[in-house]
PyMOL commands that place a pseudoatom at each C-alpha (Angstrom):
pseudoatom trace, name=CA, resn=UNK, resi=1, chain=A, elem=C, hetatm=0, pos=[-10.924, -4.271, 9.701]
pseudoatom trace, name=CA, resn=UNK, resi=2, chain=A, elem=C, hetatm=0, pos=[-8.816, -5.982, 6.847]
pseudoatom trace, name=CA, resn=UNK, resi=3, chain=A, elem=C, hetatm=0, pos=[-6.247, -8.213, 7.359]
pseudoatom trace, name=CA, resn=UNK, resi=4, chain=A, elem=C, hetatm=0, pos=[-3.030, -7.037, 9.968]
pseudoatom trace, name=CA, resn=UNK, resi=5, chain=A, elem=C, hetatm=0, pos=[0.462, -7.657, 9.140]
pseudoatom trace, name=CA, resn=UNK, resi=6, chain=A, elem=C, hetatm=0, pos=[2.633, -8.588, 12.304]
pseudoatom trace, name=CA, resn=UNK, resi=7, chain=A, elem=C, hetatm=0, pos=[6.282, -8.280, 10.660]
pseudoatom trace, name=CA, resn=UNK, resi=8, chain=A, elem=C, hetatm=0, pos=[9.731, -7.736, 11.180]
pseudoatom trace, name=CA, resn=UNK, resi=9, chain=A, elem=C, hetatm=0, pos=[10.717, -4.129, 11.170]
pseudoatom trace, name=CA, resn=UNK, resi=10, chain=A, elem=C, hetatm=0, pos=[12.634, -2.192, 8.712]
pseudoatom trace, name=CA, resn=UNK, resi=11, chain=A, elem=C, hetatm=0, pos=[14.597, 0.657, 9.015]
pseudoatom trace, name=CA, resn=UNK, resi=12, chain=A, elem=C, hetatm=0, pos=[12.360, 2.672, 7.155]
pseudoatom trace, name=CA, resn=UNK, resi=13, chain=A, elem=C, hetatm=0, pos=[9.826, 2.132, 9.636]
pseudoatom trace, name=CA, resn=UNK, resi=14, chain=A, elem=C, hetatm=0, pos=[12.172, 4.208, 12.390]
pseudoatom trace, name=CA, resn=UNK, resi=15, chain=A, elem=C, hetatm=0, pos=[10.259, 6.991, 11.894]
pseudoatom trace, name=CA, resn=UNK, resi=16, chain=A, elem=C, hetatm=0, pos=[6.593, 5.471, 12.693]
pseudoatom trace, name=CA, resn=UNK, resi=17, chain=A, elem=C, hetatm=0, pos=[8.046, 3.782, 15.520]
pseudoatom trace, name=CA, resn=UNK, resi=18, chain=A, elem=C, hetatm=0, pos=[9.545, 7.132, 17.214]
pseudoatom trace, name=CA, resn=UNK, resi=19, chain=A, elem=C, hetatm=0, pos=[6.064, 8.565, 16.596]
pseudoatom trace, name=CA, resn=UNK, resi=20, chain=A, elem=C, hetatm=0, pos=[4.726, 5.482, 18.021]
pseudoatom trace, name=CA, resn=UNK, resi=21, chain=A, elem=C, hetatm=0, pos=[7.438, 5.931, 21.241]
pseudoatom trace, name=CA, resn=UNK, resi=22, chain=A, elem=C, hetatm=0, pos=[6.121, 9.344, 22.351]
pseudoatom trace, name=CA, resn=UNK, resi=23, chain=A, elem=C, hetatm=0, pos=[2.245, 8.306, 21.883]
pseudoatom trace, name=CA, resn=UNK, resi=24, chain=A, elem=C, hetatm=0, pos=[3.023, 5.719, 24.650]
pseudoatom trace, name=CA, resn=UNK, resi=25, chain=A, elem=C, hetatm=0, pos=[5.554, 7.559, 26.667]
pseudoatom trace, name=CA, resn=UNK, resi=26, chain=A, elem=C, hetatm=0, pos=[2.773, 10.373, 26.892]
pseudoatom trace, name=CA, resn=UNK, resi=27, chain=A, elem=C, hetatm=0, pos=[0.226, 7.823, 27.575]
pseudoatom trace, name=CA, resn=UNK, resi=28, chain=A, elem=C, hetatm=0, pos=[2.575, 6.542, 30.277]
pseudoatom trace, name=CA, resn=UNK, resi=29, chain=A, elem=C, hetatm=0, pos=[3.408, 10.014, 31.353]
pseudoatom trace, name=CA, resn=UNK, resi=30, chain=A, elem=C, hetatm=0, pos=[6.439, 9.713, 31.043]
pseudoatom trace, name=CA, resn=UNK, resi=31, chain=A, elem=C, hetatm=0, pos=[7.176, 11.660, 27.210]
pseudoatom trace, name=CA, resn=UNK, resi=32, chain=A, elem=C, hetatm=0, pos=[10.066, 14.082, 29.383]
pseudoatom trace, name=CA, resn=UNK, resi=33, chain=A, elem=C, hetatm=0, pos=[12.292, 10.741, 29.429]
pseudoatom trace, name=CA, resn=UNK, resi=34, chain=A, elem=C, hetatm=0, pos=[12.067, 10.125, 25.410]
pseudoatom trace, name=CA, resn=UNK, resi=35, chain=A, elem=C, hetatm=0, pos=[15.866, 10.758, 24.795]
pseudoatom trace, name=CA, resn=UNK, resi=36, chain=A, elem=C, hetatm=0, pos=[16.097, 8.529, 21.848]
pseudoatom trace, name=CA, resn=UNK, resi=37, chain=A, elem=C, hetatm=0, pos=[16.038, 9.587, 18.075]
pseudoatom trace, name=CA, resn=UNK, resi=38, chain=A, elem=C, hetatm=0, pos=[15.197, 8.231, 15.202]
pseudoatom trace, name=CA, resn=UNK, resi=39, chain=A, elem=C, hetatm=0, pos=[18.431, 7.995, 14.336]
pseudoatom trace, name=CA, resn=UNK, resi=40, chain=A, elem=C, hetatm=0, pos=[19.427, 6.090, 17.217]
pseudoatom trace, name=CA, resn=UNK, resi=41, chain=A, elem=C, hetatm=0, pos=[16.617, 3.776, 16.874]
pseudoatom trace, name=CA, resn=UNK, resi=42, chain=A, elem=C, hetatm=0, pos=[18.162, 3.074, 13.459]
pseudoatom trace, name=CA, resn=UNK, resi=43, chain=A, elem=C, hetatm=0, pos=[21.730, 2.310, 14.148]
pseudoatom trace, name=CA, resn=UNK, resi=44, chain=A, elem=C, hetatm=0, pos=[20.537, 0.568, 17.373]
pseudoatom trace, name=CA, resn=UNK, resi=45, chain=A, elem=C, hetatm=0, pos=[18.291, -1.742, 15.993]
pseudoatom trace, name=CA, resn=UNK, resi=46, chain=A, elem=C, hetatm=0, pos=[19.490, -2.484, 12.404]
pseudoatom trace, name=CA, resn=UNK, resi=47, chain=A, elem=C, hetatm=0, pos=[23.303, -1.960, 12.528]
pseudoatom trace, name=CA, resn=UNK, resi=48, chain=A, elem=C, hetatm=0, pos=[25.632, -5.478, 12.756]
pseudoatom trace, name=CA, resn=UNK, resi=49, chain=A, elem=C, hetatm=0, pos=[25.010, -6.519, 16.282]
pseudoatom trace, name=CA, resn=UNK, resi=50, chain=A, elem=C, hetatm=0, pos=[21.875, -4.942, 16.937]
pseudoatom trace, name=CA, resn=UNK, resi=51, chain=A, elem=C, hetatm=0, pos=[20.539, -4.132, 20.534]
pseudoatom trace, name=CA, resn=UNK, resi=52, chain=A, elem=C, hetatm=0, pos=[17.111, -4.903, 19.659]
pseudoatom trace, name=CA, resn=UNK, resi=53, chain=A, elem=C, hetatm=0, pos=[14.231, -6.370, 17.504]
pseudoatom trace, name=CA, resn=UNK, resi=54, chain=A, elem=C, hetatm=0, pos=[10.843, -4.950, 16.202]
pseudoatom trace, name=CA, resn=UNK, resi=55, chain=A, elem=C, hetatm=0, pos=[7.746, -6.273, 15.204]
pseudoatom trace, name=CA, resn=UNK, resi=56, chain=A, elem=C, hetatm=0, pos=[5.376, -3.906, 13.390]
pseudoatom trace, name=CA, resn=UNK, resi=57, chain=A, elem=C, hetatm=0, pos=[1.610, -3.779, 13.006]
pseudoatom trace, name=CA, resn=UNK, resi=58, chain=A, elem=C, hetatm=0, pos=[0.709, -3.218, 9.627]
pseudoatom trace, name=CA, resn=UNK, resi=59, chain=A, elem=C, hetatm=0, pos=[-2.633, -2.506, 7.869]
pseudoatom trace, name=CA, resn=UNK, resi=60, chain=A, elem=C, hetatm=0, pos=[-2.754, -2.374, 4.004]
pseudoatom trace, name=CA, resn=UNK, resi=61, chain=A, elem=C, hetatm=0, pos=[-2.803, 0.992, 2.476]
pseudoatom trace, name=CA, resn=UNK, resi=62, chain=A, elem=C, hetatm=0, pos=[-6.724, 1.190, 1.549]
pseudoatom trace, name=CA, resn=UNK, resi=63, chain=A, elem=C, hetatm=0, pos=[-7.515, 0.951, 5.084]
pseudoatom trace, name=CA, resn=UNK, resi=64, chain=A, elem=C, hetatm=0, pos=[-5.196, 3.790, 6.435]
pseudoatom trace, name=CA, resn=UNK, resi=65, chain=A, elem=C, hetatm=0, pos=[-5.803, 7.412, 7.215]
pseudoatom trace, name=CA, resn=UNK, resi=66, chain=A, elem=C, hetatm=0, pos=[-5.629, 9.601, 4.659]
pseudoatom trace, name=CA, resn=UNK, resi=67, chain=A, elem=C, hetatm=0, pos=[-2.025, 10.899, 4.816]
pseudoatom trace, name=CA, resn=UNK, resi=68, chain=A, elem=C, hetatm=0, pos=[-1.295, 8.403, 7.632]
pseudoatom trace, name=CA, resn=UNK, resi=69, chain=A, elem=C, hetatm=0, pos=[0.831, 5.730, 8.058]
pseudoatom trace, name=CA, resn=UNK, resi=70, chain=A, elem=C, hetatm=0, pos=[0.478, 1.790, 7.240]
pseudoatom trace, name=CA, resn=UNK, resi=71, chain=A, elem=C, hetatm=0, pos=[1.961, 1.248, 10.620]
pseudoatom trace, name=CA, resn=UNK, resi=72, chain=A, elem=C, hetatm=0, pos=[-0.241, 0.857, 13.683]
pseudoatom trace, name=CA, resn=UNK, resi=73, chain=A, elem=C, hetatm=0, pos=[1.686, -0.846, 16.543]
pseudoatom trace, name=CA, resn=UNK, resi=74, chain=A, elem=C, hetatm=0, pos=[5.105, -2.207, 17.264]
pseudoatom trace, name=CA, resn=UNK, resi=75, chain=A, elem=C, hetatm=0, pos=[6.437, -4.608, 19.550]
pseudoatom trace, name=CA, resn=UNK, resi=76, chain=A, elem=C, hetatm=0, pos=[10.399, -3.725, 20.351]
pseudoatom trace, name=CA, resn=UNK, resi=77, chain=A, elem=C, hetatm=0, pos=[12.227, -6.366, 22.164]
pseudoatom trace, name=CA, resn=UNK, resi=78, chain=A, elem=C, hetatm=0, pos=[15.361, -8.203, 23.331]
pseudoatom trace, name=CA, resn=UNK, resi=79, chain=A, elem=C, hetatm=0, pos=[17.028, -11.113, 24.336]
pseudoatom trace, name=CA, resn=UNK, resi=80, chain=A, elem=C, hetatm=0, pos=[18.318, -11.580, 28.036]
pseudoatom trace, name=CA, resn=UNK, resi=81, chain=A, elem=C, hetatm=0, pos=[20.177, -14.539, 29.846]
pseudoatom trace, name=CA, resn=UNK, resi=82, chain=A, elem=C, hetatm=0, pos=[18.723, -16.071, 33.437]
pseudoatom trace, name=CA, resn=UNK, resi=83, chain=A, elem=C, hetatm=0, pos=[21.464, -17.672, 35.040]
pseudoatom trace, name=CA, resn=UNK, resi=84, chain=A, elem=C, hetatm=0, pos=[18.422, -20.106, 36.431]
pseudoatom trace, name=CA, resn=UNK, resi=85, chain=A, elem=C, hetatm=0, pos=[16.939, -20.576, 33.480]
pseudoatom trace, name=CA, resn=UNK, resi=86, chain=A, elem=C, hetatm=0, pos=[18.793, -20.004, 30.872]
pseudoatom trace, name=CA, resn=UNK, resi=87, chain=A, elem=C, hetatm=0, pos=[17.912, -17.705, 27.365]
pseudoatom trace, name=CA, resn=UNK, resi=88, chain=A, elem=C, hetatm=0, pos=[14.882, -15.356, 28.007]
pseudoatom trace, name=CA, resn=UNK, resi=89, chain=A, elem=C, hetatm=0, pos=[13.178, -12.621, 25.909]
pseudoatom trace, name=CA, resn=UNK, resi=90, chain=A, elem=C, hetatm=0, pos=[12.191, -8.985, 27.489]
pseudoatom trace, name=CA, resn=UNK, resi=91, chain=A, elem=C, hetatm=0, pos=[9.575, -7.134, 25.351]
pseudoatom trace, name=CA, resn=UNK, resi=92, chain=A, elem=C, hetatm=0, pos=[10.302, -3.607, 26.455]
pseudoatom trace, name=CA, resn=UNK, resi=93, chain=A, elem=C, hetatm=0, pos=[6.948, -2.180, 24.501]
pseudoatom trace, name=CA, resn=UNK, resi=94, chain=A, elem=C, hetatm=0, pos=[4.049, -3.008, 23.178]
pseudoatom trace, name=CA, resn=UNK, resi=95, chain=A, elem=C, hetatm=0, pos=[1.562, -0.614, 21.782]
pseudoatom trace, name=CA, resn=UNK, resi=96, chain=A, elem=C, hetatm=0, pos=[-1.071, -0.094, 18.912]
pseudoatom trace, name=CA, resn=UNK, resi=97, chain=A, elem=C, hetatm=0, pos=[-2.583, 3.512, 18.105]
pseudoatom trace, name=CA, resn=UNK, resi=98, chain=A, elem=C, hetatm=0, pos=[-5.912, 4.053, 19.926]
pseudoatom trace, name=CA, resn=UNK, resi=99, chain=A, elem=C, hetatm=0, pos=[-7.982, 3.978, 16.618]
pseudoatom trace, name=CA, resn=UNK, resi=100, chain=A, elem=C, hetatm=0, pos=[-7.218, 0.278, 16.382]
pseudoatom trace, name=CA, resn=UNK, resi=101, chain=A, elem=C, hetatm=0, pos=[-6.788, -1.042, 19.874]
pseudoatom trace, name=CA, resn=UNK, resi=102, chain=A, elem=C, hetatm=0, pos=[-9.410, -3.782, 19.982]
pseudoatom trace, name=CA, resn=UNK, resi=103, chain=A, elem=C, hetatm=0, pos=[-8.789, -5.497, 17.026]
pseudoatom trace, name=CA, resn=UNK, resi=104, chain=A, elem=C, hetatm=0, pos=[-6.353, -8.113, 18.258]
pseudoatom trace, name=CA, resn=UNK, resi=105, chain=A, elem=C, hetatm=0, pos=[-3.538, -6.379, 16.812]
pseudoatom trace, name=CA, resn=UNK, resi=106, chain=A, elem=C, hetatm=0, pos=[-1.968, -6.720, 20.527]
pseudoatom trace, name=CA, resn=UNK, resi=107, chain=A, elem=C, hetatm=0, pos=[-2.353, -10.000, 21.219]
pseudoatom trace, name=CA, resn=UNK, resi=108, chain=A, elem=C, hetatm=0, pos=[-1.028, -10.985, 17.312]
pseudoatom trace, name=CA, resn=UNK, resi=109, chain=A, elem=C, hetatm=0, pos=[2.529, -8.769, 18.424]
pseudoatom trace, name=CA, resn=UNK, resi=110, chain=A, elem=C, hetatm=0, pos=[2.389, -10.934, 21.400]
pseudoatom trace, name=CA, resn=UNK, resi=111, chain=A, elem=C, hetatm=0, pos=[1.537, -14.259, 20.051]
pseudoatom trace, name=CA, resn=UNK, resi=112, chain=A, elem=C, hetatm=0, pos=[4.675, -13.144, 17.434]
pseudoatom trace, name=CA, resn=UNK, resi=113, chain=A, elem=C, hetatm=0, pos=[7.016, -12.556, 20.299]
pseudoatom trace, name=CA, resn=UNK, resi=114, chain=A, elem=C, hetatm=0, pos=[6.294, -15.720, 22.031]
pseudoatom trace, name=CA, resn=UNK, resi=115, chain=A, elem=C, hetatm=0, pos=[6.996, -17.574, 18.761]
pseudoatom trace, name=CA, resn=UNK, resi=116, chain=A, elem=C, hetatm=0, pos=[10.359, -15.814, 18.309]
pseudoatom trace, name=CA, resn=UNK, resi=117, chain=A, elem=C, hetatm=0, pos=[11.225, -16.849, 21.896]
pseudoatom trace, name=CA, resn=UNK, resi=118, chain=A, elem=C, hetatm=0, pos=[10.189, -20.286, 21.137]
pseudoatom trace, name=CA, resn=UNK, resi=119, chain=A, elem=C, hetatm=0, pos=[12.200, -20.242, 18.259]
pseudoatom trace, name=CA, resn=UNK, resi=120, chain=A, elem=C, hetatm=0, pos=[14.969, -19.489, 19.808]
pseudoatom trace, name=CA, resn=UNK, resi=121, chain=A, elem=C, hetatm=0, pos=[14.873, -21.761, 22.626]
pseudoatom trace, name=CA, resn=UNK, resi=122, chain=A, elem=C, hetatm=0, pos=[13.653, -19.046, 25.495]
pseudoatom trace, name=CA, resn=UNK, resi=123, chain=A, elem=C, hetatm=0, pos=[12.039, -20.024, 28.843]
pseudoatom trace, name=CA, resn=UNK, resi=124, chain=A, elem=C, hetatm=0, pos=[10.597, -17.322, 29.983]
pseudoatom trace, name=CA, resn=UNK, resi=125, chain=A, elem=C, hetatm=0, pos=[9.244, -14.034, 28.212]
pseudoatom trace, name=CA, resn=UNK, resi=126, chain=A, elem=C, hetatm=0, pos=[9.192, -11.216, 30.425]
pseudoatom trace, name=CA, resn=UNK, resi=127, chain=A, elem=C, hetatm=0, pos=[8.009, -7.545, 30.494]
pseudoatom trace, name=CA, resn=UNK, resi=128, chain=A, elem=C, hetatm=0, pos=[6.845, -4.259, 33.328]
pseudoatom trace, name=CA, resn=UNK, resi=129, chain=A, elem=C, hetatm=0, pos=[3.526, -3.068, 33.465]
pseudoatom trace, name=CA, resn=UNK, resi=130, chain=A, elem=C, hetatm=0, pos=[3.296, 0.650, 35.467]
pseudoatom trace, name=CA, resn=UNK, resi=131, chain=A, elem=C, hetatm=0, pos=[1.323, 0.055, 38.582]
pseudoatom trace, name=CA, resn=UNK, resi=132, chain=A, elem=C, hetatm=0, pos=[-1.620, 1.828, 37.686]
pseudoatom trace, name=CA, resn=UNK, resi=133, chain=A, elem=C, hetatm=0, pos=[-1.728, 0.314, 34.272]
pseudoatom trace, name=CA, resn=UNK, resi=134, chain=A, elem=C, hetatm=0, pos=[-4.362, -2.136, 35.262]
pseudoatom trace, name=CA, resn=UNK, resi=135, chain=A, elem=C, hetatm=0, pos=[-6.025, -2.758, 31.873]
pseudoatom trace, name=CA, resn=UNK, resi=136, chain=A, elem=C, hetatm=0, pos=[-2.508, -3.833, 30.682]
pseudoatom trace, name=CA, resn=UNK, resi=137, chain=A, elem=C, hetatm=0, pos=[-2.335, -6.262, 33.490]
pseudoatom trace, name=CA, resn=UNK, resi=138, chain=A, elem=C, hetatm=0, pos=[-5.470, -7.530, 32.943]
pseudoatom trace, name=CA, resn=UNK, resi=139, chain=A, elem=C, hetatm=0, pos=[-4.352, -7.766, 29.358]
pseudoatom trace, name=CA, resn=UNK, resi=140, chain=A, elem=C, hetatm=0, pos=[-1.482, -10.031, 29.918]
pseudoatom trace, name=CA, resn=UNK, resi=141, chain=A, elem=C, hetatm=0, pos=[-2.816, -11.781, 33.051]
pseudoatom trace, name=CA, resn=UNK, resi=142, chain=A, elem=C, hetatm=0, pos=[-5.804, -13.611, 30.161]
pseudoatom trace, name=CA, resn=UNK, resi=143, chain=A, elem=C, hetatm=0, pos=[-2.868, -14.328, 27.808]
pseudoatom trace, name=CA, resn=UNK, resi=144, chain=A, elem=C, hetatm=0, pos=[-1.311, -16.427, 30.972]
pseudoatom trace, name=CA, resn=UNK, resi=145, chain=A, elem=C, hetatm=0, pos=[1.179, -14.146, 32.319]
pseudoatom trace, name=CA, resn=UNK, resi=146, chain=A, elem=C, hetatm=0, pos=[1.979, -13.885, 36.375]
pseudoatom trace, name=CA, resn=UNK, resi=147, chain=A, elem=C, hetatm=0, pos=[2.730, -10.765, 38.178]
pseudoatom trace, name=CA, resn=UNK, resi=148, chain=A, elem=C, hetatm=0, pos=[6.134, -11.270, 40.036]
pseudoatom trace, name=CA, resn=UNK, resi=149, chain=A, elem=C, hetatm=0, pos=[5.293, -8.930, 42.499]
pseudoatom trace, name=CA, resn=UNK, resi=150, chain=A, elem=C, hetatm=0, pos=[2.813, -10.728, 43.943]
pseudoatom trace, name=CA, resn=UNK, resi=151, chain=A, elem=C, hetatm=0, pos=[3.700, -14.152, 43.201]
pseudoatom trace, name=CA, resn=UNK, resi=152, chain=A, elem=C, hetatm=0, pos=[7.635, -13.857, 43.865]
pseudoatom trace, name=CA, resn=UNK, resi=153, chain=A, elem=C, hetatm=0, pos=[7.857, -10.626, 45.569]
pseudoatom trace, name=CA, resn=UNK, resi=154, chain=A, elem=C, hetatm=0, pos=[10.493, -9.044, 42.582]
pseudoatom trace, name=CA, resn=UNK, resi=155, chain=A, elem=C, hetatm=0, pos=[10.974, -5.626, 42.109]
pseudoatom trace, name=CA, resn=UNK, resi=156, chain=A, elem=C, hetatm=0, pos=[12.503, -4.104, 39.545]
pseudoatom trace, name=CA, resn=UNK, resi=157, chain=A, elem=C, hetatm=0, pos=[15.669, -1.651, 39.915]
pseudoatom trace, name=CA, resn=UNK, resi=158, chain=A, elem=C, hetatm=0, pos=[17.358, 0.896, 37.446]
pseudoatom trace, name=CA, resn=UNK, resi=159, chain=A, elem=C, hetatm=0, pos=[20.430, 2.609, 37.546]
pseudoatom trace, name=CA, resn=UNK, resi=160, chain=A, elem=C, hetatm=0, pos=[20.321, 5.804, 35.305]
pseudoatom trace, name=CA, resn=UNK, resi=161, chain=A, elem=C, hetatm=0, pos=[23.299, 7.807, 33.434]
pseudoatom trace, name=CA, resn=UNK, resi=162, chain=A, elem=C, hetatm=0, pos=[24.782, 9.349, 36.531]
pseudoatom trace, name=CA, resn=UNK, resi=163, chain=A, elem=C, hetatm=0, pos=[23.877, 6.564, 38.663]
pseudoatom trace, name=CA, resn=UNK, resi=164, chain=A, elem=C, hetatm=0, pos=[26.501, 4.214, 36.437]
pseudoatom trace, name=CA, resn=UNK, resi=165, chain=A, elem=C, hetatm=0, pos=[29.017, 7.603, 36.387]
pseudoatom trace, name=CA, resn=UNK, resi=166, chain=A, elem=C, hetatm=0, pos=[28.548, 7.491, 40.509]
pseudoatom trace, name=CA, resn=UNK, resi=167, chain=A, elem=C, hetatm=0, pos=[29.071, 4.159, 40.787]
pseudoatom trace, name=CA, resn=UNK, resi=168, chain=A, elem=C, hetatm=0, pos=[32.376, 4.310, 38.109]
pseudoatom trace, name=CA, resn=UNK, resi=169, chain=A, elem=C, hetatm=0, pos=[33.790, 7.014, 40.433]
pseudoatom trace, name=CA, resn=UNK, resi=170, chain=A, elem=C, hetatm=0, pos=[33.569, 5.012, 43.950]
for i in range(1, 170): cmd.bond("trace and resi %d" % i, "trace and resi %d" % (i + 1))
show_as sticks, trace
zoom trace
């Protein structure tokens, strides 16, 4: 494999990066809660305050698909504040295309992130693994992550659209 690009994303590469969204939420099993659009992603992530950052995998052209894209993987995260500790990074997902997966593409996204926290003066950079995900775990777990769960007993907690509209009306 020829050299891979980790770099910050562009709005042109929205469109990759949706693609790239589904492939993991049906991975995940989970593609019937992809609301987003590419459109969203765009003003989201590259408007004046944006909610989010993006690293992108990217190999040079000779080494694509025919027709396919230069973009193999993306890392989208964000920045979060711990009232114990202080400025933290959450990388909500990580994921490469199955054709290259192997390659250390992953662990250069993650290496990048960890740099941008450092840069930035972050203690802690944090992310969720589904429970049955155990390759993933076992991914992270030889790069030096813990698992919460077991080691601090944290679980995680969401409150959806009409969740926040329930809790607005009490």
């Amino acid at each position: 494999m020829a050299a891979v690009l980790i770099r910050e994303a562009t709005e042109g590469d929205c469109g990759d990066i949706m693609k790239m969204i589904r492939e993991l939420a049906e991975f995940e099993k989970l593609l019937d809660q992809v609301k987003i659009s590419e459109g969203a992603l765009k003003t989201d992530g590259f408007g004046e305050n944006p909610f989010y950052h993006c690293l992108v995998a990217e190999i040079p052209p000779e080494s694509r698909e025919p027709q396919g894209s230069t973009v193999v993987g993306y890392g989208l995260y964000y920045f979060t504040y711990s009232t114990w500790t202080g400025r933290n990074v959450y990388l909500e997902d990580i994921y490469v295309m199955p054709k290259y997966r192997g390659q250390g593409i992953g662990s250069k996204i993650i290496k990048k992130v960890a740099e941008v926290a450092l840069e930035k003066g972050c203690s802690q950079f944090r992310l969720a693994v589904l429970d049955w995900n155990e390759s993933a775990m076992d991914f992270y777990k030889a790069r030096g992550a813990k698992d919460l769960t077991v080691a601090e007993g944290w679980r995680f907690f969401r409150f959806d659209n009409e969740a926040m509209r329930e809790l607005v009306r009490m």
